[in-house]
C-alpha positions, -999 to +999 in steps of 0.1 A: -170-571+563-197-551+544-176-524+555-145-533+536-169-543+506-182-510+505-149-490+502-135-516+477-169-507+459-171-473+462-134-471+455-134-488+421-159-468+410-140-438+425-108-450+402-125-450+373-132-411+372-095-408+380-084-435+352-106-417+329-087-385+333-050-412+332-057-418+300-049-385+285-018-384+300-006-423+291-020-413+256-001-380+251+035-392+268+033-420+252+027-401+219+054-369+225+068-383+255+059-351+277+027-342+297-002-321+292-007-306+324-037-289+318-061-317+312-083-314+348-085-280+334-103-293+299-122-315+322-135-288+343-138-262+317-161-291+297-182-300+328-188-263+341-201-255+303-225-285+300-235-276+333-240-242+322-263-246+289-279-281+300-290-309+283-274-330+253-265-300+231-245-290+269-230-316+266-217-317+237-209-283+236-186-288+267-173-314+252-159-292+222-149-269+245-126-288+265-112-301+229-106-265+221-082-261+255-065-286+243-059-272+208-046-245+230-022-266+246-009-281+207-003-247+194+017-237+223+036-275+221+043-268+187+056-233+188+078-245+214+090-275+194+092-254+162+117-226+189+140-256+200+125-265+236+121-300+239+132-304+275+097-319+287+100-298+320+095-265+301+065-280+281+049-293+314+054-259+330+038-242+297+010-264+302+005-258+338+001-224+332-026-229+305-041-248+333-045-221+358-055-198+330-085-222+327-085-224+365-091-181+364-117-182+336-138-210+349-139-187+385-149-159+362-178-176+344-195-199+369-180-188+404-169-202+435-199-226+439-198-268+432-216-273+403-234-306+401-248-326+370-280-338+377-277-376+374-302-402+380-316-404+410-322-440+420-291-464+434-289-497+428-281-521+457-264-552+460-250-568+493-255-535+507-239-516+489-252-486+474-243-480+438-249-449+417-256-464+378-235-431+367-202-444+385-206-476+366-209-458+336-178-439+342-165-478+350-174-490+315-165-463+296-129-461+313-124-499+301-138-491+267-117-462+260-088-482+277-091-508+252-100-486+221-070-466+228-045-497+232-054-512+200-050-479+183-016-472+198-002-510+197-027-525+167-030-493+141-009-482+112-021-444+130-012-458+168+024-467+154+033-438+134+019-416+174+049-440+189+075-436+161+073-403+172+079-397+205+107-422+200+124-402+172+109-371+161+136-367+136+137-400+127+100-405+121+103-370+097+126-386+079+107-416+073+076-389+057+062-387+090+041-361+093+052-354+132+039-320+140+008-329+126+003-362+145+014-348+178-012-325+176-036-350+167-025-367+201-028-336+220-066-332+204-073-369+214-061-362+247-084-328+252-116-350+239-110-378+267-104-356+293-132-333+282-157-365+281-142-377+319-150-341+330-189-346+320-190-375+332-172-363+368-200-336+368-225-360+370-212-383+396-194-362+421-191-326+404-165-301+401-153-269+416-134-239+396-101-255+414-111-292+407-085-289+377-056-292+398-066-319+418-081-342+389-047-331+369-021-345+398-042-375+405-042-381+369-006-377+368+000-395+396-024-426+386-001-428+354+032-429+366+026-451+393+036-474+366+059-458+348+039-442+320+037-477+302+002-471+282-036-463+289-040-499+304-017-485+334-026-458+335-063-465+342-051-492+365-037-465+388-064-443+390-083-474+398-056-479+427-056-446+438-100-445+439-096-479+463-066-461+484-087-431+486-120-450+494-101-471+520-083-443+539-113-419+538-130-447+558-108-457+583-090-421+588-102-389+575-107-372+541-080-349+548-053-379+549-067-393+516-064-360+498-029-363+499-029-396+484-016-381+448+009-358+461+027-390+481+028-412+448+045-385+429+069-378+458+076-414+459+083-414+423+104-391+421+121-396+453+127-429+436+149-416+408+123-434+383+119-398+366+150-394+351+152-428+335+116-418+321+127-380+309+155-394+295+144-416+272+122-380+258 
């Protein structure tokens, strides 16, 4: 029985990294209704830099360097918009490539070798269960940001001019939206949460140079496991996923619980759930 409690435990607070990096990717589909691929890459790229310099000015530094990918990833989205490709496939691809660009200069500047925050030292125990403070942190500010972002979205003059569009680009430029300008602004709130999950990562469980990847199709696969409906599902799957994870690690192998992401999106797709989502881009 402690067992069990212990993955559940561990799992939760495994989820939360990966529902911190879902929100991102609920905020910008739900906002341009297409996928920034590269936002394990702003993660990484943000933890590997406070990592590098140290302290609070490393951390925010990384920070704004993960927010800066992401500016990245707007220009190219709107020079793509602005040249007539609005099939979200070729914007996805465009962004995985900006990921492994990340991916190249992350190996260049810090290496091969994990890079791990140093985090408090002391656990906390209850029912034996050992609980690292820093993975609750990552718990409470997933549900913060959760709820700060669904009010802004659902609640906000700001949130429903973001919806109006990805529902109707034209439509919302018509109505003297300024689109380009807030789809930008959605790509830039997207870099600063996935840069702020990446420091947070680093301190709990730490990154690699090809971490990106990984934290980018769990992400991915955390959000449409319900069918990209917002940041509360979103971070509800990656909370999913972390007790999946935690559960098969336990009772199987690390190996089998890697997978884990890849099988969702398979599923999903497999399921012809995709193409009722694209379409409606």
């Amino acid at each position: 029985m402690t067992d069990i409690l212990e993955y559940l435990v561990q799992g939760i607070l495994l989820g939360a990294a990966y529902g911190l990096v879902a929100l991102p990717i609920s905020v910008v589909y739900t906002t341009t209704h297409s996928v920034d691929a590269a936002v394990g890459g702003h993660a990484v790229l943000a933890a590997t830099t406070a990592a590098a310099i140290g302290g609070l000015s490393g951390i925010l530094l990384g920070v704004a360097a993960g927010v800066a990918s992401s500016a990245v990833v707007g220009v190219v989205y709107l020079l793509l918009r602005s040249r007539g490709s609005v099939d979200p496939i070729t914007i996805v691809l465009a962004t995985f490539g900006i990921a492994f660009a990340l991916q190249a200069l992350v190996l260049l500047l810090h290496g091969r070798e994990p890079i791990v925050g140093h985090g408090l030292e002391s656990h906390w125990n209850a029912a034996g269960v050992s609980i690292n403070p820093l993975s609750v942190l990552n718990l409470v500010f997933g549900l913060t940001a959760m709820a700060a972002l669904t009010l802004l979205l659902r609640r906000t003059p700001l949130g429903r001019s973001l919806r109006a569009c990805a529902d109707s680009a034209l439509g919302a430029q018509l109505a003297g939206i300024p689109v380009q300008l807030l789809q930008f602004t959605a790509l830039l709130i997207g870099g600063l949460l996935a840069a702020t999950a990446g420091v947070l990562i680093l301190y709990t469980s730490g990154v690699t140079y090809t971490s990106g990847l990984h934290i980018t199709l769990t992400a991915i696969g955390a959000a449409v496991l319900f069918g990209f409906r917002g940041p509360v599902h979103g971070f509800v799957g990656g909370l999913l996923f972390g007790v999946v994870e935690a559960l098969v690690t336990g009772y199987t192998s690390s190996g089998l619980a890697a997978v884990i992401p890849y099988l969702f999106i398979f599923v999903f797709l497999a399921s012809g759930r995709s193409a009722m989502v694209v379409s409606r881009a």
